[in-house]
GUDO-711843 format. One record per residue (C-alpha): residue number from 1; x, y, z. Coordinates in pm, 1 decimal, padded with zeros to 6 digits. Example, Ala and Ser with C-alpha at 12.3 -4.5 7.8 and 13.67 -1.06 7.14 Angstrom:
2
REC_n_u_v_w
REC_1_01230.0_-00450.0_00780.0
REC_2_01367.0_-00106.0_00714.0
END
This chain:
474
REC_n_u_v_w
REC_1_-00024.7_-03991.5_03119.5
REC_2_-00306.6_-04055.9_02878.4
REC_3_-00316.0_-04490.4_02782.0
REC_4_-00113.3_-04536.6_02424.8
REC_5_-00190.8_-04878.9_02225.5
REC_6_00105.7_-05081.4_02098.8
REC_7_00055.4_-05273.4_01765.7
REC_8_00344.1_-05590.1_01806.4
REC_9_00340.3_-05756.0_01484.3
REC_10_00555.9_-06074.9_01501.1
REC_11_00598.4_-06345.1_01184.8
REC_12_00342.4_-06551.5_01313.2
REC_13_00123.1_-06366.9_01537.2
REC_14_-00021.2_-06047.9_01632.1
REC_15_-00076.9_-05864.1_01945.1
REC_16_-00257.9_-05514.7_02038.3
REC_17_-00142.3_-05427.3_02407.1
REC_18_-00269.3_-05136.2_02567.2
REC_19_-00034.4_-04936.3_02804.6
REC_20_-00122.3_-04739.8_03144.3
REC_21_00124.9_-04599.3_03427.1
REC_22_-00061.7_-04729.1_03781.8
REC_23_00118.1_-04761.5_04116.2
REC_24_00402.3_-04654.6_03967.6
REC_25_00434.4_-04942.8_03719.8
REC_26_00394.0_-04970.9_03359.7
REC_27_00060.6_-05197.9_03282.5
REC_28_00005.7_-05372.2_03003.3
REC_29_-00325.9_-05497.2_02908.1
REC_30_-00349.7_-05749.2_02603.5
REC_31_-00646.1_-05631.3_02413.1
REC_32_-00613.3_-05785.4_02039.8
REC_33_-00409.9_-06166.3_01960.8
REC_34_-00422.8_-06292.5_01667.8
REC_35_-00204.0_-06586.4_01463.2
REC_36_-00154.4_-06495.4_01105.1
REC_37_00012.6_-06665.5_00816.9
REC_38_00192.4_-06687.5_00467.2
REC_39_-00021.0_-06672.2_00133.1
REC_40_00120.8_-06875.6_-00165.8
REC_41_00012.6_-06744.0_-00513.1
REC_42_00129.8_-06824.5_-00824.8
REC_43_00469.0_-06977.6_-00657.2
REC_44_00467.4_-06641.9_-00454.9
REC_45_00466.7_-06572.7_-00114.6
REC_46_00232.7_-06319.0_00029.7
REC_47_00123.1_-06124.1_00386.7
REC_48_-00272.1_-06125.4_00403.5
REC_49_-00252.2_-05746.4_00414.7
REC_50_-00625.4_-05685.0_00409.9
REC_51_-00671.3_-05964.1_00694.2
REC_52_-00350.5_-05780.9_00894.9
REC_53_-00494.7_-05432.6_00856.1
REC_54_-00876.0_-05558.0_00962.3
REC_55_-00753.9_-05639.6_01252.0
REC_56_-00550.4_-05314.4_01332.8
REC_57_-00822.6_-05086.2_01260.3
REC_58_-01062.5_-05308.2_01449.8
REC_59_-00846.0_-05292.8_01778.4
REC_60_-00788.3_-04901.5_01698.3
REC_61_-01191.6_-04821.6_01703.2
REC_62_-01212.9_-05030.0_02004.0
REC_63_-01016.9_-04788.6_02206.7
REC_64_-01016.5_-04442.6_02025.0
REC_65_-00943.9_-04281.5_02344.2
REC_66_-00546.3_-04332.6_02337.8
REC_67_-00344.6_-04072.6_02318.3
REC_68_-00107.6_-04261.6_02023.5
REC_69_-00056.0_-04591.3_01822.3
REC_70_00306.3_-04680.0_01790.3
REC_71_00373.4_-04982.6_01525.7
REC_72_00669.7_-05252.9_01580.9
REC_73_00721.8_-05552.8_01293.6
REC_74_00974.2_-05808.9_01219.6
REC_75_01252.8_-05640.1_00959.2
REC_76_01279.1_-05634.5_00603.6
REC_77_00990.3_-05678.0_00421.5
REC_78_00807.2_-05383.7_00263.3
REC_79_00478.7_-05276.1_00010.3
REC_80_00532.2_-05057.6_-00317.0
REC_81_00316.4_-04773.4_-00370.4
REC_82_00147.0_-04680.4_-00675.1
REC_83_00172.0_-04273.2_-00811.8
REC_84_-00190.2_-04242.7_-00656.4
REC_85_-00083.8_-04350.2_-00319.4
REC_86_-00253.0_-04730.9_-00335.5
REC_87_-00030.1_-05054.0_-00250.4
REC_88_00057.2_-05225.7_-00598.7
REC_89_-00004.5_-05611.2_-00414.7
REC_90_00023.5_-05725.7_-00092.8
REC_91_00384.0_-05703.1_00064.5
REC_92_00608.2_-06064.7_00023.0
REC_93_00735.9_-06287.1_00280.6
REC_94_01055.8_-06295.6_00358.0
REC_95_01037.1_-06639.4_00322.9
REC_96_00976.4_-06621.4_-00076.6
REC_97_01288.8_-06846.4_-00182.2
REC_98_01258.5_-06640.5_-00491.5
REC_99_01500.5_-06354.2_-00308.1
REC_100_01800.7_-06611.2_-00386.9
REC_101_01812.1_-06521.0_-00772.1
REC_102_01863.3_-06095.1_-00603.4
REC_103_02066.3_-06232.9_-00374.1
REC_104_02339.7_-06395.9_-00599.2
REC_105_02237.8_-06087.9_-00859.4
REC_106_02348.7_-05810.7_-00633.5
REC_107_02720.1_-06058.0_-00541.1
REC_108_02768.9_-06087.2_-00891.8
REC_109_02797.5_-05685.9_-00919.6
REC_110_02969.6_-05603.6_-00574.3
REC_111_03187.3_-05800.2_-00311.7
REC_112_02986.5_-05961.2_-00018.7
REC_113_03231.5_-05807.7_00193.0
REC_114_03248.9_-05437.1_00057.6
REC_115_02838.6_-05481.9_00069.5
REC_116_02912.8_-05535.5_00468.6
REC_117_03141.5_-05248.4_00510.3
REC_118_02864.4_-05036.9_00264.2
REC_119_02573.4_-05108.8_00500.7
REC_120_02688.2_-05321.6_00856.3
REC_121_02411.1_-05631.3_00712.0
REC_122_02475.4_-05978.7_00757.0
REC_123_02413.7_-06069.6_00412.0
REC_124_02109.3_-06262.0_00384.6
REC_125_01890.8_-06380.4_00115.2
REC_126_01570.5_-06220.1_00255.1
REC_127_01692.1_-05857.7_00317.5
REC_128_01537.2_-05571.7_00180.8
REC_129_01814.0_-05528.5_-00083.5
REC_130_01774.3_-05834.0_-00201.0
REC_131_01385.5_-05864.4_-00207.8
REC_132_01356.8_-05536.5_-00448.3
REC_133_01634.5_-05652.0_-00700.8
REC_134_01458.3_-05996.1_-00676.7
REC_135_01154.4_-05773.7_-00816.8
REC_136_01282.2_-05590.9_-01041.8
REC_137_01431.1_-05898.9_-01215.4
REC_138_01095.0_-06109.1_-01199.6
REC_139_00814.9_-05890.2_-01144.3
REC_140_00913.0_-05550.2_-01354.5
REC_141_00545.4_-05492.1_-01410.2
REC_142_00497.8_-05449.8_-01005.1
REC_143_00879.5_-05267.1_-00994.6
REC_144_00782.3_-05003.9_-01272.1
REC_145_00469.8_-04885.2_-01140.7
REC_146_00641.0_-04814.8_-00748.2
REC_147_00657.9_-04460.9_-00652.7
REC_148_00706.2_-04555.9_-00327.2
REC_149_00870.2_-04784.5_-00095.8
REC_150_00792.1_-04852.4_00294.4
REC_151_00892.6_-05124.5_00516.5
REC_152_00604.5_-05313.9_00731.1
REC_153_00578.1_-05085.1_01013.6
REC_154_00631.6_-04764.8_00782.9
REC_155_00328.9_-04913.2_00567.7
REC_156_00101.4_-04951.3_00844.9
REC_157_00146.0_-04628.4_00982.3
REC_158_00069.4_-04477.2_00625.6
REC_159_-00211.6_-04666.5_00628.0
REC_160_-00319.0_-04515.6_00984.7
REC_161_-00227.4_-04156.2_00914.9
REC_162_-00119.0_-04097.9_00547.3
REC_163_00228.3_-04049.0_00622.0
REC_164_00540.3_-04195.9_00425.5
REC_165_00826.2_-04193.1_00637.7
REC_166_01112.3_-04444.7_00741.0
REC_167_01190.5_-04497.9_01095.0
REC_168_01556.8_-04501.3_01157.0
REC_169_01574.6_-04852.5_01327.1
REC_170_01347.7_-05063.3_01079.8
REC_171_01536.8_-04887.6_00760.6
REC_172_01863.1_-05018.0_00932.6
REC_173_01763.5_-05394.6_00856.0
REC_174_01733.1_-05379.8_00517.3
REC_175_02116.4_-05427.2_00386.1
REC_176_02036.1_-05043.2_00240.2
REC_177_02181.4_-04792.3_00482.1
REC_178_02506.3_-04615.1_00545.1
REC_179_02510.7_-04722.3_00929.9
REC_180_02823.5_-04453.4_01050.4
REC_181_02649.1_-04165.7_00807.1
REC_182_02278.6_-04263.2_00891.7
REC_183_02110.9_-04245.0_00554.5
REC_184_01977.2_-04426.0_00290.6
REC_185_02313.0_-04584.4_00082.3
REC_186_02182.0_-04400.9_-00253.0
REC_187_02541.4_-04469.1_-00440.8
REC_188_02502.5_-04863.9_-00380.7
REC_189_02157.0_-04836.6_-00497.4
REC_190_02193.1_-04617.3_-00820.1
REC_191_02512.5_-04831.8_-00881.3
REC_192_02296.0_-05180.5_-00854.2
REC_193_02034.6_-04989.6_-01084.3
REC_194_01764.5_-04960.7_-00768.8
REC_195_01579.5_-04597.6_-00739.3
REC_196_01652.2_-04462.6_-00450.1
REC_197_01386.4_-04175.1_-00468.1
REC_198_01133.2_-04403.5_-00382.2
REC_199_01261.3_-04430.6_-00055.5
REC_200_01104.4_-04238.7_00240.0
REC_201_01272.4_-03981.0_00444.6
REC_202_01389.4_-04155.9_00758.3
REC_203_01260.6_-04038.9_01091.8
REC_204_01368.1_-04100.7_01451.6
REC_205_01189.1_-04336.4_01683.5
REC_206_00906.0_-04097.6_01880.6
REC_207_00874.7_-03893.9_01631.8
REC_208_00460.6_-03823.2_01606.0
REC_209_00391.6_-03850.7_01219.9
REC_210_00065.6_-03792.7_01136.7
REC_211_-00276.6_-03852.7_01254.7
REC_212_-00581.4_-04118.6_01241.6
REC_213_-00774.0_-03826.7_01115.2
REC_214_-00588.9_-03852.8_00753.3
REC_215_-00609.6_-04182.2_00789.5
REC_216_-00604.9_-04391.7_00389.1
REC_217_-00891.7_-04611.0_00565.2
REC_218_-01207.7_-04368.8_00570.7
REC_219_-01325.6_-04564.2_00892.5
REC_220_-01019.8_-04454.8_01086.8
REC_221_-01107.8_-04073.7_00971.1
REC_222_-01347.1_-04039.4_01254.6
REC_223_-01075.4_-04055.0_01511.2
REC_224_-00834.4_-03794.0_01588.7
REC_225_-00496.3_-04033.3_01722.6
REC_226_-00133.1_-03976.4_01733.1
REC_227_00049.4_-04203.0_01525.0
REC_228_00389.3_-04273.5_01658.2
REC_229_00719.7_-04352.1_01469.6
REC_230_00895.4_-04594.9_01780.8
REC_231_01125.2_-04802.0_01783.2
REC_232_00951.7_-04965.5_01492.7
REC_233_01201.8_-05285.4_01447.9
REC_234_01072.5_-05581.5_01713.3
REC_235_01403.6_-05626.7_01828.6
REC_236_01538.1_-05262.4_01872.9
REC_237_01159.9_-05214.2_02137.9
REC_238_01258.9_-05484.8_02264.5
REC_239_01670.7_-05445.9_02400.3
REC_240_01580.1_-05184.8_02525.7
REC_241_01455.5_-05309.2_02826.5
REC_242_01668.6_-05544.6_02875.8
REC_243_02033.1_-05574.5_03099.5
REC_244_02240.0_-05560.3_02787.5
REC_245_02116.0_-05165.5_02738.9
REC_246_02357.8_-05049.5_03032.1
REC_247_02549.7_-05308.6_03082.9
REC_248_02834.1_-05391.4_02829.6
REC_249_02892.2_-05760.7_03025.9
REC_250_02580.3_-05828.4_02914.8
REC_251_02401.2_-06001.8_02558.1
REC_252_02075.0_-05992.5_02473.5
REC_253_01869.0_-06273.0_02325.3
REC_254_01515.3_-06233.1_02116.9
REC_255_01362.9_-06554.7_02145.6
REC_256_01127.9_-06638.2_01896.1
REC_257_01067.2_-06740.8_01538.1
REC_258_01424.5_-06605.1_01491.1
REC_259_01703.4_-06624.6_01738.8
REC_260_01825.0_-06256.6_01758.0
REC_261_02166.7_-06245.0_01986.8
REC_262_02441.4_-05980.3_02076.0
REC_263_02551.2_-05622.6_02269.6
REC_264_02549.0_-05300.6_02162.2
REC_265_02890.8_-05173.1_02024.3
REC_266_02952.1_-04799.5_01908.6
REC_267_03031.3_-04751.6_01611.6
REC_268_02919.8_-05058.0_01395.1
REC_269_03166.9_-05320.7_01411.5
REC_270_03245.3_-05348.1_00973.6
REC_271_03552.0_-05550.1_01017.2
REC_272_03632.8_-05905.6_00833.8
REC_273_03617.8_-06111.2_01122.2
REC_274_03238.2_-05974.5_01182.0
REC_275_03182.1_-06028.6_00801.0
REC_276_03332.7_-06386.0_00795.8
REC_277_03129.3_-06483.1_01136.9
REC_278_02777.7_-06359.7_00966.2
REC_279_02726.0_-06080.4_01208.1
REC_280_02530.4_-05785.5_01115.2
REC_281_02504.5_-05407.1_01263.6
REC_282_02149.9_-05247.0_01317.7
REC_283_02021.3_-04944.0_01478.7
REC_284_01852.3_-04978.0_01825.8
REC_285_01654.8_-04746.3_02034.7
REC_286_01809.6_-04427.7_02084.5
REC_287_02029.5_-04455.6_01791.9
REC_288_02265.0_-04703.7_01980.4
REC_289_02452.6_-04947.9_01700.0
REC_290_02299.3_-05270.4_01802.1
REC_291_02599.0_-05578.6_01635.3
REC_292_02446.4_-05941.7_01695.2
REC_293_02322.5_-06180.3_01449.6
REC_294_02011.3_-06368.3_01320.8
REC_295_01975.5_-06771.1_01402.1
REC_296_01686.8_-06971.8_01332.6
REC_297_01493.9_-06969.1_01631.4
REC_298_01204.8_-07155.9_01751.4
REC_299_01059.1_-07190.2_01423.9
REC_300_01198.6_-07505.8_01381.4
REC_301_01022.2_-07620.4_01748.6
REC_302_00742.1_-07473.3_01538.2
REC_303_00728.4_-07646.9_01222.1
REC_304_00837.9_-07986.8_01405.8
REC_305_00493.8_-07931.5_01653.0
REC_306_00272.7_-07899.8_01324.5
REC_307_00483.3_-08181.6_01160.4
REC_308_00388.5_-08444.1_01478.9
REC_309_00037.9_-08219.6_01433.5
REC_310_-00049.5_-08393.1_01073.5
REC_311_00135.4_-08711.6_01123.2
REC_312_-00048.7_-08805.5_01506.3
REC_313_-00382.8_-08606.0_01420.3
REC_314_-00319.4_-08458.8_01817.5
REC_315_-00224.8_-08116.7_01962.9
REC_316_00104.8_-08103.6_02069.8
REC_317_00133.3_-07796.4_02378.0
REC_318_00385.4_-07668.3_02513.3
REC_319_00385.6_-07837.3_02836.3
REC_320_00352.5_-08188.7_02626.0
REC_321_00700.7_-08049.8_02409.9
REC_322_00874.3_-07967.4_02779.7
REC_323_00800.8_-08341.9_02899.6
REC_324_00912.5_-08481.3_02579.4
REC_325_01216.9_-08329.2_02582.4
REC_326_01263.6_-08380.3_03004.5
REC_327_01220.8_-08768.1_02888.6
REC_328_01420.3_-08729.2_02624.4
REC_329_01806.3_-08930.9_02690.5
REC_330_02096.9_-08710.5_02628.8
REC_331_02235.1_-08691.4_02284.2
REC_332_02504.1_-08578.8_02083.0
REC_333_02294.2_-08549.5_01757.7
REC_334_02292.6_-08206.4_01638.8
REC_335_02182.8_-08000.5_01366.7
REC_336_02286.5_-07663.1_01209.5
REC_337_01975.1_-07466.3_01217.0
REC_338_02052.3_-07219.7_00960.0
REC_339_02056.8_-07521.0_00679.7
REC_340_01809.3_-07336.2_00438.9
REC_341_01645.1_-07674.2_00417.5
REC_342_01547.0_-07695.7_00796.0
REC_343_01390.7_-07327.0_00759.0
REC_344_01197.9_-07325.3_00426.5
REC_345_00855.0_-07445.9_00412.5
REC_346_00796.7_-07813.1_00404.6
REC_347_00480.4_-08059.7_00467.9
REC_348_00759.8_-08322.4_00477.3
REC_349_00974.0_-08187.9_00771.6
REC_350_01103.6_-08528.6_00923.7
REC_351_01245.5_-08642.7_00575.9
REC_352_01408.1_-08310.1_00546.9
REC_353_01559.0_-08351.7_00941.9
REC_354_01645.3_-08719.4_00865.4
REC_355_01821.2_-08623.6_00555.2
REC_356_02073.4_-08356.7_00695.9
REC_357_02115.9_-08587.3_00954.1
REC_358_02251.3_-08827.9_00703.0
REC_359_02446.7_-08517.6_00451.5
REC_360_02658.0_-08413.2_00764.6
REC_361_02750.6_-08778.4_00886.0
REC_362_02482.5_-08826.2_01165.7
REC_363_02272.6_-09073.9_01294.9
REC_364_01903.4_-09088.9_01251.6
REC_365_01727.5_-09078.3_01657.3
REC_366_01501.4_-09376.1_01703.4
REC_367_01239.8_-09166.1_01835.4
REC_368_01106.9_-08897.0_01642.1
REC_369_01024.8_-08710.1_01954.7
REC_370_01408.9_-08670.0_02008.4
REC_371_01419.6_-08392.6_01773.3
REC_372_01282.3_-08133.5_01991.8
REC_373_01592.6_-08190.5_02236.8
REC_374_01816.1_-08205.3_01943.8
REC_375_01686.0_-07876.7_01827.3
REC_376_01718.7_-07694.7_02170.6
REC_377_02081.9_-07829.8_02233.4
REC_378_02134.9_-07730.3_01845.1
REC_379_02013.2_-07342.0_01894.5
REC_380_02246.5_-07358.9_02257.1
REC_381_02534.5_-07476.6_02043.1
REC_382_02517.0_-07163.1_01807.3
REC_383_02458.4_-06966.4_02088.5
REC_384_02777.9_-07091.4_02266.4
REC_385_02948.5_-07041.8_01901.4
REC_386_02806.4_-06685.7_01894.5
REC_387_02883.1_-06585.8_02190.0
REC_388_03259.3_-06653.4_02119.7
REC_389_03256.9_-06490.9_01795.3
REC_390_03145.7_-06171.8_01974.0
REC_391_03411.2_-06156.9_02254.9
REC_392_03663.5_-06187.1_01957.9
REC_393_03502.9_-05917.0_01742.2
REC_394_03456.3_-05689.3_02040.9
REC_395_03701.6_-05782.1_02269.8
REC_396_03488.1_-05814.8_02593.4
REC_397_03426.5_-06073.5_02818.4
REC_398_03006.5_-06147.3_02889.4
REC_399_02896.1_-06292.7_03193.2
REC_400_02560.4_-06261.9_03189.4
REC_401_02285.8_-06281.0_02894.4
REC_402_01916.4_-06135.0_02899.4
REC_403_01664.3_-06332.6_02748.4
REC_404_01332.4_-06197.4_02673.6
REC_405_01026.4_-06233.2_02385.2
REC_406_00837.3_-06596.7_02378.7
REC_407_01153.1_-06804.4_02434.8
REC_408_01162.1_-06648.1_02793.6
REC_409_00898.2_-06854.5_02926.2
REC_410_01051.8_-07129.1_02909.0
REC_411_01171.1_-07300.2_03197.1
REC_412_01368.5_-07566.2_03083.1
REC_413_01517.5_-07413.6_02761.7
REC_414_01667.9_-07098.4_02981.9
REC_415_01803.3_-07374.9_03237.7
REC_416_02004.9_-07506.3_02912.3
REC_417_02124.0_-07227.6_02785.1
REC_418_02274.8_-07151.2_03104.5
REC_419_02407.8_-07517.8_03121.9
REC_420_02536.0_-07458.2_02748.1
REC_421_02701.7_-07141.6_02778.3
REC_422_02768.9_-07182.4_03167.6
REC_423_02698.1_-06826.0_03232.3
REC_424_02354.4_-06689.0_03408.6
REC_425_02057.7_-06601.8_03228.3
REC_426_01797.5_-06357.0_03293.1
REC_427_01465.6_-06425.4_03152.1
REC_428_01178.3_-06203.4_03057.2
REC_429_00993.6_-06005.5_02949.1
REC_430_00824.9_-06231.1_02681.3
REC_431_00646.8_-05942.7_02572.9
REC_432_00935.8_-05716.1_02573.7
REC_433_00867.3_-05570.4_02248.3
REC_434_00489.2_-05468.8_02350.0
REC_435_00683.1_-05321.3_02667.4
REC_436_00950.6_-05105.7_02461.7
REC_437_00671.6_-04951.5_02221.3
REC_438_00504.1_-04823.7_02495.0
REC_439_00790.7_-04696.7_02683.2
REC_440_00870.8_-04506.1_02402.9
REC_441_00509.7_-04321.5_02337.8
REC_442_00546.6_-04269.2_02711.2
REC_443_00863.8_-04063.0_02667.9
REC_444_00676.8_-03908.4_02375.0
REC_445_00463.9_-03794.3_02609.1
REC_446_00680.9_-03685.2_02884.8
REC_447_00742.6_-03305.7_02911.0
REC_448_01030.8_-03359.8_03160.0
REC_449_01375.7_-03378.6_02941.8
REC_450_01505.9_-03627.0_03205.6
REC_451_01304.7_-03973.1_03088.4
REC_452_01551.9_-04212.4_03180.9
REC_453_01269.9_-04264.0_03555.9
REC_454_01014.3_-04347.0_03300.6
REC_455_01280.4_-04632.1_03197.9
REC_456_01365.7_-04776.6_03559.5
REC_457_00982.0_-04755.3_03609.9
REC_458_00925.3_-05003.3_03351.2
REC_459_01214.7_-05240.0_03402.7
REC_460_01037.4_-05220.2_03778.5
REC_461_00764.7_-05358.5_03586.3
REC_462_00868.1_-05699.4_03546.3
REC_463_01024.2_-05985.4_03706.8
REC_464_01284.6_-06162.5_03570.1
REC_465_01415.2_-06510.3_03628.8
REC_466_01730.0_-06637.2_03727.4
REC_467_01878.5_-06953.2_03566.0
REC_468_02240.3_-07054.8_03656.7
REC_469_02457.0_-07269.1_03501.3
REC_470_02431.2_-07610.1_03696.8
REC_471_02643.2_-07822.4_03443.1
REC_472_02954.0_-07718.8_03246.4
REC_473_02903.4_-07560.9_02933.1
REC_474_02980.8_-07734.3_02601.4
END
């Protein structure tokens, strides 16, 4: 098979990873990495859209030889499309704390837990939903003009080929789609005053779309590529190769800038106690109902390594973080790291640790280094907590959980969520997503109808680690 070029966008960084078949192993070679960040304007938060798409085409006439592209972002956001075709402004940021006036809009008009059974979304401030009634309320001028809606990978791709369509998998994050019927909720929408016929026609993961020949970005016309619909949401690439795909004793954890943890469970799991315990239903590769739930993730590691960053003038690695916290005495300080305060952005990150500390009863550490061990035990304790919530809601017993994406490489954060949640864990890939995007232009490719050895030939493609539980669990 012909090499295919994965685009992995994450929240803070992006990759470009080209994929081969040699020895009979999936290779991936990292050919494009580059960090990227939020742009405040006017109290708004902003992507660098221009900056991201440089970068894309740059890595795509670098190798115009591939036989396809295949996109994969975080979920949620999206751009708005004018009646010629052009993007109105550069897409928002999730992270906008503006989308808390559509979020408490939207539960003034419907009941948080009907919106759950409508669409299988945890509710949260930052989905889709809430983003374009956050819009429509403050920026009408920008709301008016849309003809046309697409989510980040959806976006890209029109950008590459000239194609609007919604993949099935990224469309499922976005608090706007009848999960069991598999379309686009249009009552909820017309009934929250949202048009729905600026919404794409939703597509299934390896679908080819277009080309790079009718490409919106004249230097791309030159080139003649495939441009792949897969698995466009990070996280539904990613499960997929991991344990928790065939085996139902088995949770999955993306470990990144978010904390992304459950099974798979057909069909979505709408009832109260999922509502009540802030899980949410997606769709993952292959259509499978994915039900798990979003966590602050190592983007609080993140922001406290910048905060020590401007407070010390020194770089802070990861190997400095590990020793830190290996020095580090055991606590029982411990944070809840969905507080909206501990995840919004902040130059003044130990006041805002030191004063949830003190609003839920705690004691201040005397080092200020002890926060990254109080943050890792902290994500372990809502993982234990999670983990319980889903053998209630789905009545199964898990004795194992995969964990794969950045988090994976670390040694001594696997070794305590074993410890925490005294079961085993299997760690890796960290670039799991970047594996599952080209997996699934590989079965593109593949003329056989039987592509489940193109599967096991990729999960032979890595080694994972095993951590077991040496202490008891919380």
């Amino acid at each position: 098979m012909k090499k295919v070029l994965a685009i992995d966008m994450g929240a803070t960084s992006i990759r470009g990873i080209l994929g081969s078949m040699e020895d009979d192993r999936i290779q991936m070679q990292e050919v494009m990495r580059f960090s990227h960040s939020i742009v405040e304007k006017d109290g708004k938060s902003f992507w660098d859209w221009d900056g991201l798409m440089r970068e894309i085409v740059g890595v795509i006439l670098e190798h115009p030889d591939v036989a396809s592209i295949g996109v994969d972002t975080w979920g949620v956001d999206f751009g708005l499309l004018d009646e010629d075709g052009a993007l109105i402004q550069p897409p928002h940021s999730y992270r906008d704390p503006r989308f808390e006036q559509g979020y408490h809009a939207v539960l003034k008009e419907i009941d948080g837990y009907d919106l759950f059974r409508q669409t299988g979304n945890q509710l949260m401030p930052i989905n889709s939903l809430f983003q374009w009634k956050t819009l429509q309320m403050l920026e009408p001028e920008v709301t008016d003009r849309a003809r046309s809606l697409l989510l980040t990978p959806d976006l890209v791709n029109y950008f590459l080929c000239g194609a609007r369509r919604a993949e099935r998998t990224i469309a499922s994050t976005t608090q706007m789609v009848d999960l069991t019927a598999q379309r686009w909720n249009t009552e909820l929408l017309t009934s929250l005053g949202l048009p729905a016929d600026i919404l794409a026609e939703p597509v299934d993961s390896k679908t080819v779309i277009g080309t790079t020949k009718n490409a919106r970005i004249e230097a791309l016309r030159e080139t003649d590529i495939a441009v792949l619909s897969v698995a466009s949401h990070d996280t539904a690439s990613a499960v997929y190769v991991t344990k928790a795909y065939d085996d139902p004793e088995t949770l999955f954890l993306s470990s990144g800038t978010w904390s992304l943890m459950g099974c798979f469970s057909e069909p979505p799991v709408l009832t109260e106690a999922a509502y009540q315990n802030g899980l949410t239903n997606e769709t993952g590769y292959g259509g499978r109902n994915m039900v798990f739930k979003n966590i602050t993730g190592l983007y609080l590691i993140e922001k406290l390594r910048h905060a020590f960053e401007r407070e010390t003038g020194r770089t802070y690695s990861f190997d400095d973080i590990t020793a830190l916290v290996d020095d580090t005495p055991e606590t029982d300080i411990r944070i809840d790291v969905d507080d909206p305060l501990l995840g919004q952005e902040s130059d003044h990150y130990f006041d805002d640790l030191e004063q949830h500390l003190r609003a839920t009863g705690q004691r201040v550490p005397k080092q200020k280094t002890d926060y990254f061990k109080i943050i890792y035990l902290s994500l372990v304790k809502a993982y234990v907590q999670l983990r319980d919530d889903l053998e209630a809601v789905t009545g199964r017993k898990f004795k194992r959980i995969h964990v794969m994406g950045g988090g994976s490489r670390s040694k001594l954060f696997n070794q305590m969520i074993a410890d925490g949640m005294g079961i085993p864990v299997l760690a890796g890939p960290s670039e799991a997503t970047a594996l599952g995007n080209v997996l699934a232009q590989f079965e593109a490719q593949s003329e056989e109808e039987d592509i489940a050895p193109l599967r096991e030939m990729a999960m032979r493609s890595v080694e994972l680690e095993v951590f077991e539980a040496k202490r008891r669990k919380e």
